[in-house]
C-alpha positions, 0 to 999 in steps of 0.5 A: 593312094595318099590322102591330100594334105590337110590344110587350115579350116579357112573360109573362101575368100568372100568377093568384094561387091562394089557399092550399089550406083545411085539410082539418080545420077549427081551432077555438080551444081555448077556444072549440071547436064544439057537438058537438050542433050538425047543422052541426059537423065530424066532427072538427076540430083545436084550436089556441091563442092563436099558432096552435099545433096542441093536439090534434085532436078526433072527435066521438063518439056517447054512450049517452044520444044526445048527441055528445061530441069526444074527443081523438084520440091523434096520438103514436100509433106507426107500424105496420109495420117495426120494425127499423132499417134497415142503413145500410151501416157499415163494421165498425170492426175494420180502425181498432183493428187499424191503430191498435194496429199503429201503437202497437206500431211506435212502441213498437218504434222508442222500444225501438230508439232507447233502445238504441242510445244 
């Protein structure tokens, strides 16, 4: 019995995933989905001719029995801390003291300079 011929130490090919779908479909602004329609998102974000994100949309229930998308606010702000954090900072009390130190100790040794001319 022969041993199989030896072949090149390539890793197996690694499958090709596809790209995740976004978990809210996009419509074009100028064409967005009947809100009527059984088949239609719950919401869905509108996006322009490049692509862009324009807004994101939630279908919404109206007294008379017919549905309706509503812009949804994204730029809303985000609740919890409402404080900036302390980033650690030193005071800079120690650089004015320094530099007024060094202004008066020039200002000395042009004093004595002056003087002993």
């Amino acid at each position: 019995m022969t041993p199989p011929p030896a072949t090149p130490n390539t890793p197996p090919p690694t499958p090709v995933t596809p790209p995740p779908t976004p978990e809210i479909p996009e419509y074009p602004i100028s064409e967005p989905p009947d809100p009527n329609d059984p088949n239609s998102p719950d919401e869905f974000i509108a996006v322009d001719e490049d692509g862009t994100p324009q807004g994101r949309y939630v279908k919404k229930k109206m007294p008379d029995g017919t549905n309706k998308y509503v812009e949804v606010d994204t730029d809303e702000i985000p609740k919890g801390v409402t404080t900036l954090p302390k980033t650690g900072g030193a005071s800079n009390n120690f650089y004015y003291v320094a530099g007024l130190m060094l202004i008066a100790m020039a200002g000395f040794v042009i004093k004595r300079k002056d003087d002993c001319r």
